[in-house]
C-alpha positions, 0 to 999 in steps of 0.5 A: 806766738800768743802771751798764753802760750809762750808764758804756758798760763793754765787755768786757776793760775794766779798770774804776777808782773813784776819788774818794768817796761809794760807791765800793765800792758803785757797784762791787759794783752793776756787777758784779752787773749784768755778772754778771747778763748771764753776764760773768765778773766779777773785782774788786779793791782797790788800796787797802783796804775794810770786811770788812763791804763784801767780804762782801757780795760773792759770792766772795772768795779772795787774789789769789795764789791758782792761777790756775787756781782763780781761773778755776774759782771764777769758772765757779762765782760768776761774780763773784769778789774777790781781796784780799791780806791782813785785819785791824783790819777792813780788807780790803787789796789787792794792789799796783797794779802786779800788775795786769798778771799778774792779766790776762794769767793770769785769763780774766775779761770784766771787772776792777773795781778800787777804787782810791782811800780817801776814809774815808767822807767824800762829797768828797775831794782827793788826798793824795799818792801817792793815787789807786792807778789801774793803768796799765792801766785803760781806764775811770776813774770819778770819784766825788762824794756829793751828801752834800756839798752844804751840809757845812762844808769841814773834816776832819770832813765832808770828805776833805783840804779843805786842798787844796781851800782851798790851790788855789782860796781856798775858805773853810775852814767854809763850806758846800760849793756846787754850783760848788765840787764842779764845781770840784774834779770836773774839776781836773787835780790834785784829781778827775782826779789820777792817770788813765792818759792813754788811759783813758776818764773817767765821773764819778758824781754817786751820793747823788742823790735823784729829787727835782727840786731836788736833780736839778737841782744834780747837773745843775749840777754836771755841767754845770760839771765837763763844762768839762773835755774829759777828761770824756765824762761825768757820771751822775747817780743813786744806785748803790743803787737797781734802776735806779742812773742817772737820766741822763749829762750829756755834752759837745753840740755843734750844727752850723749849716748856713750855707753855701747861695747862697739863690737863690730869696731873691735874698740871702742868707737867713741874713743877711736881718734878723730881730728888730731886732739879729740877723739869722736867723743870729744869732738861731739862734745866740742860741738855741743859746747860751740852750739851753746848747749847748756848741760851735757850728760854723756852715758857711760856703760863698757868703757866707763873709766876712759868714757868718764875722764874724757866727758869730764876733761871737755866739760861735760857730766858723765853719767853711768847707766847701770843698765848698760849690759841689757838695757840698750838705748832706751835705758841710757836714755833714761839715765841721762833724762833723770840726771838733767836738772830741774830748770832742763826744758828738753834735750837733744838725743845725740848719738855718740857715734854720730862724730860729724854732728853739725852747729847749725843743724843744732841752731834751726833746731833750737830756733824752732823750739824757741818760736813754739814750732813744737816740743819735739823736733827732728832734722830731715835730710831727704825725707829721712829722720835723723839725729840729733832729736830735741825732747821737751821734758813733756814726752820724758814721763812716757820714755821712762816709763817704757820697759828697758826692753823697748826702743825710744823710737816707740815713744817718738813713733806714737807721737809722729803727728807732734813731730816738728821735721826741719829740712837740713842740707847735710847727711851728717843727720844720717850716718854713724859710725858703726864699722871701720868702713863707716869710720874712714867714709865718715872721715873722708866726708869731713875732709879729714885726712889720715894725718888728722 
């Protein structure tokens, strides 16, 4: 996956790095990826880099240069530096605040900015008055090198351990943990110090090998920095490889579709029993909770109170569709879309019937998302589309804007060609529980027996 995407950059976005481990060579892939896709491409530094860095760029100038020069030289380069002042090796920028003229006078598509000095090190805590982020930035890039892992916390190896020590009682030399960097990432003073409030948050975990233990502590790292709702998300990878990202970690959500009367049942079926101390519903919970499933609204309608004090005991938000009795699918959906919290960026529709929902079916489906392989993304078993569906929030406006009177499969059919289909090697995708046969097939299929 390309730095553009991952990070979802759009043009007239003002584009921050903050934090460490590669921030000057994160910026300089991007622009050459955006160059690449004909953007004019203008970049900065609040703050300072190597002459041997700027060079590497393919055009610099100062930044007080004609305006019309700038423009020129970015018709000619299509990428282009501005820097204020050279020496001792060093490349300064301009003041922060003289963001706001270089955009109302420079007719560029994109301005990357440099915007915080960590010396080289792979993790960093603000000192004061860092990092330099414009107000103006609408997209800000926490970053960390997974260099860290395993470096003694001192000032050799790491940029101000002493407020790391200070605030959380790490211990100075210790080997810097998964945990610890999370920590550090997604605090408000430390990793996300200085942010404009309106701007979105992508963290980069860079120095990543593709190596599946080392992948698999980055995707810890995230995971746990992603605690932060100011985050939308973490990528992983390493800015200078030909395709930097290995996938974006970001905040899922599922929505447990449990508001129905079950009438062919004779009761309600998501209550029915299922192993020996949970019920359908609490078991489908249970699974939700073991893929990782960060928030869980399960929709109540008939059934509300005993829906309710069982969504809630296994740690999940009930949610009421007052639309229960006419509404149909479509509008406990849509319920359980606007109860998700902001930092949700998709779903996973899960039927409160389906009880042999599966971990790791959840887990591929998750990992496809992650790699950039689609917003929205089905199980297939035998050429047949199944549940659980995972819905990037870019397709919610279009379910809720639908009349209760339709079926969310009209939405998912109009965008047939979006649909990403990974195979799966069980028809749990497939079946529900609709009738008491299906109840006892179902449970036979999972190896349960009548005692259970």
């Amino acid at each position: 996956m390309r730095l553009h995407s991952a990070l979802d950059v759009m043009r007239g976005d003002v584009v921050a790095f903050i934090g460490a481990g590669g921030k000057t060579s994160t910026l300089t892939a991007l622009g050459h990826e955006l160059f690449a896709q004909g953007w004019r491409v203008l970049a900065t530094t609040s703050t300072s880099i190597t002459l041997e860095e700027m060079e590497r760029l393919p055009h610099n100038m100062r930044y007080d240069s004609n305006p019309q020069r700038i423009s020129a030289a970015l018709s000619q380069h299509g990428f282009v530096f501005l820097y204020d002042a050279i020496y001792d090796g060093r490349v300064y920028g301009p003041d922060v605040e003289w963001t706001r003229q270089l955009l109302d006078t420079i007719d560029s598509d994109v301005l990357l900015i440099e915007a915080d000095n960590a010396d080289g090190q792979p993790l960093k805590a603000p000192r004061d008055n860092e990092p330099a982020v414009p107000q103006e930035a609408s997209l800000v890039v926490p970053m960390v090198s997974l260099n860290a892992l395993e470096k003694p916390l001192d000032d050799v190896h790491i940029y101000n351990p002493q407020a790391m020590i200070d605030k959380y009682g790490f211990y100075e030399g210790n080997a810097v943990s998964p945990p610890w960097i999370a920590q550090v990432l997604r605090d408000s003073e430390l990793g996300l110090g200085g942010i404009p409030d309106r701007a979105r948050v992508v963290a980069f975990i860079n120095d990543t090998p593709d190596d599946q233990y080392l992948r698999g502590k980055a995707r810890l790292i995230a995971k746990l920095a992603l605690k932060s709702k100011r985050l939308q998300g973490v990528a992983i990878g390493s800015a200078e490889n030909k395709n930097p990202i290995y996938e974006v970690q970001r905040t899922v959500g599922a929505i447990v579709l449990a508001a129905g009367q079950a009438s062919r049942m004779g009761e309600p079926k998501v209550l029915m029993p299922w192993t020996k101390r949970h019920s359908i519903l609490e078991h489908i919970i249970q699974q939700l909770h073991r893929s990782r499933i960060s928030y869980i609204n399960v929709v109540t309608g008939y059934y509300r109170d005993e829906v309710k004090a069982q969504a809630k005991r296994m740690g999940a938000r009930p949610v009421h569709n007052r639309a229960f009795k006419t509404g149909e699918m479509l509008s406990s959906l849509k319920a359980g879309l606007r109860a998700m919290p902001d930092n949700v960026s998709a779903t996973f529709v899960v039927l409160g019937d389906q009880p042999r929902i599966q971990p790791r079916v959840i887990y591929e489906l998750l990992r496809a998302y992650a790699e950039g392989k689609g917003d929205l993304i089905a199980p297939s078993y035998n050429m047949r589309r199944g549940h659980p569906i995972l819905i990037g929030r870019k397709y919610w406006a279009e379910f809720l804007a639908l009349p209760n009177y339709q079926s969310p499969r009209d939405v998912i059919n109009a965008h047939a060609d979006d649909i990403t289909y990974i195979t799966v090697n069980t028809d749990s995708v497939l079946r529900d529980v609709d009738t008491p046969e299906d109840y006892a097939a179902e449970r036979k299929r999972a190896g349960l027996s009548q005692r259970d």
